[in-house]
N, C-alpha and C positions, 0 to 999 in steps of 0.2 A: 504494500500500500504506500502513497507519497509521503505519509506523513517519516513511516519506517526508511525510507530510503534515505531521505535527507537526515534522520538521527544516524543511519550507518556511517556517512559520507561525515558529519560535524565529528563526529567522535572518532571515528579511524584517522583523522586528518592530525595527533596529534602536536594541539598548536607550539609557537615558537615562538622563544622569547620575544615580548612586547617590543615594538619598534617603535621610535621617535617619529614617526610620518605613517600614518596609513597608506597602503597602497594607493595609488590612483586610480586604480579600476575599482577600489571599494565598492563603491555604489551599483557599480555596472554588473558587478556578482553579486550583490545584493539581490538586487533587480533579477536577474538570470536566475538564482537558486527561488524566490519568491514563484515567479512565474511557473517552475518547475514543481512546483507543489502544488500548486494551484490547476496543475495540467489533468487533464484528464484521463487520456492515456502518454504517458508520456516515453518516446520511441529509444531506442540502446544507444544511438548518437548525444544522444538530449541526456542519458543519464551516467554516461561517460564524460559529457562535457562537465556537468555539473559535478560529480566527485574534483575533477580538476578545479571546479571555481570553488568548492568546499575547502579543500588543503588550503586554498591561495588565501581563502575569505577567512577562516579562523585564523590562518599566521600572523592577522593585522594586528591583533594583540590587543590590549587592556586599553589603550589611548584612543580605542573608537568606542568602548563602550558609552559615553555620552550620548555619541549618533546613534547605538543601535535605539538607547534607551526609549530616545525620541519616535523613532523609527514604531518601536512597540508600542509603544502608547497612542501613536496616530495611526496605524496598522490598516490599510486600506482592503487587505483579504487576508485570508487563513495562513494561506503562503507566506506575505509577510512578517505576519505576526507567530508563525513557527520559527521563520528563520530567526526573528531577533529574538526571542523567548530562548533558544537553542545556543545561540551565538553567546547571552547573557549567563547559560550553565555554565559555559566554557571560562569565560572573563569576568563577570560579575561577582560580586560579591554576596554575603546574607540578604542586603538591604535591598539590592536588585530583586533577588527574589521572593522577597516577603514585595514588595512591589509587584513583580507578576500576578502574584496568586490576588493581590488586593484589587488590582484590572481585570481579573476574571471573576473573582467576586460582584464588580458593581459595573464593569462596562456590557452596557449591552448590547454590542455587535458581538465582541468576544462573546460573550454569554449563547449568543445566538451561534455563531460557530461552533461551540461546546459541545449547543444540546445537539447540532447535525452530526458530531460525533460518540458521544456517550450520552445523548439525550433520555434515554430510555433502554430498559434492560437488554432487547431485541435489538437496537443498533450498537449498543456495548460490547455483545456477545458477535456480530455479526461482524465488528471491525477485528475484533482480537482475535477472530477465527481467520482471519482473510490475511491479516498479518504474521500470521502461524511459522508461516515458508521461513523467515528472516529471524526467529531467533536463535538456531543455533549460531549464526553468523555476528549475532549482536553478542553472546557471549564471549568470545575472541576479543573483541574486540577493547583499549586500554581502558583505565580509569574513568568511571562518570560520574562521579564524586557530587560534584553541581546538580545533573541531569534526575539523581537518586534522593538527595536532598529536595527538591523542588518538590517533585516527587510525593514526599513525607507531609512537606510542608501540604501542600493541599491536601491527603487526605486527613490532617488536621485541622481542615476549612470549618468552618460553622454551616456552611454553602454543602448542599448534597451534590449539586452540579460539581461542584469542584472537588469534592471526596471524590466521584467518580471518575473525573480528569486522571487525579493522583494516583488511582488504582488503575489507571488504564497505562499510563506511562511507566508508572512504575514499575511494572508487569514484564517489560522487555527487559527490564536493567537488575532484578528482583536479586534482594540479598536479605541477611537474616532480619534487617531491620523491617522493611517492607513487608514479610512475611507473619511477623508479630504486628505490626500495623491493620495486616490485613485481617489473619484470627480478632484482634480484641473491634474491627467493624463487624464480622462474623456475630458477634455476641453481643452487642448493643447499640449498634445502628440504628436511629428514631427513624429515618426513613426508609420507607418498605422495599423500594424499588434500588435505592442503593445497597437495602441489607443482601437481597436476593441475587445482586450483583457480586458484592463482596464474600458470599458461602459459594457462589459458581467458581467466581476465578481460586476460592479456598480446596471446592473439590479438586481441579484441575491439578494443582500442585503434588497431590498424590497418585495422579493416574501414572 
């Protein structure tokens, strides 16, 4: 699925120490990875090029985090607002991300993006089945320390929409902490549709 592709391409691109100047194509990979998640079908040319704008686009390092920040916040599609979300695990700090989870908490386009992807138990189940193909390949791949954090942090949202996010992302990157996260939503979840979410993806980890 587009969403998993671009998490493969951000996180295998192992970034490189922060540079004093962002590239100058910054934007323009920007722009090209955004688009590419936003594609529908998007063809083996289109997702060759983009692993290359991925490596090139995280090595900008820590001194565009500002731009991305902007970037996320004014987020014009999904696409967008994946890449600079994704870009912000890598570079950002806590405060970034306690920022993300607070824009999906209350902005409601993001919100609206959410529910077309964990909106409900049948398109929760139906993404995470479709992305099945790609996790042994996401376990290879380095540290996502950020991506797993974020992660947590939502589904310690007040927000059900956003429990669900965090259990859905988290789900590719899943380590012992996520999995205690996910048991204690198993057990007292107040909402019904994320409880029934969080005991599915609960059985799944035993099969």
């Amino acid at each position: 699925m587009r969403f998993l592709f671009l998490l493969m391409f951000v996180l295998a691109a192992r970034p490189a120490p922060a540079q004093a100047v962002a590239p100058p194509e910054f934007q323009e990979q920007f722009a090209r990875l955004a688009g590419l998640v936003d594609s529908e079908e998007p063809g083996a040319l289109d997702l060759a090029r983009g692993s290359m704008d991925a490596a090139r686009f995280v090595a900008a390092g820590a001194t565009t985090v500002p731009w991305v920040e902007r970037r996320f916040a004014s987020a014009a599609s999904f696409g967008e607002a994946s890449v600079a979300g994704l870009y912000l695990t890598v570079w950002g700090k806590a405060n970034q991300l306690d920022a993300i989870r607070r824009e999906l908490e209350t902005n409601a386009t993001k919100r609206k993006w959410l529910a077309g992807l964990v909106g409900t138990e049948s398109l929760f189940m139906e993404h995470l089945e479709s992305g099945a193909t790609y996790q042994p390949m996401l376990r290879l791949l380095p540290s996502a320390g950020g991506a797993r954090s974020l992660a947590l942090k939502c589904i310690d949202s007040k927000d059900p929409l956003v429990r669900r996010a965090g259990l859905f992302w988290g789900y590719w990157l899943a380590d012992d902490a996520y999995w205690k996260a996910v048991r204690a939503l198993a057990k007292k979840e107040p909402d019904r549709a994320t409880l029934r979410i969080a005991q599915q993806v609960l059985l799944k980890s035993v099969k």
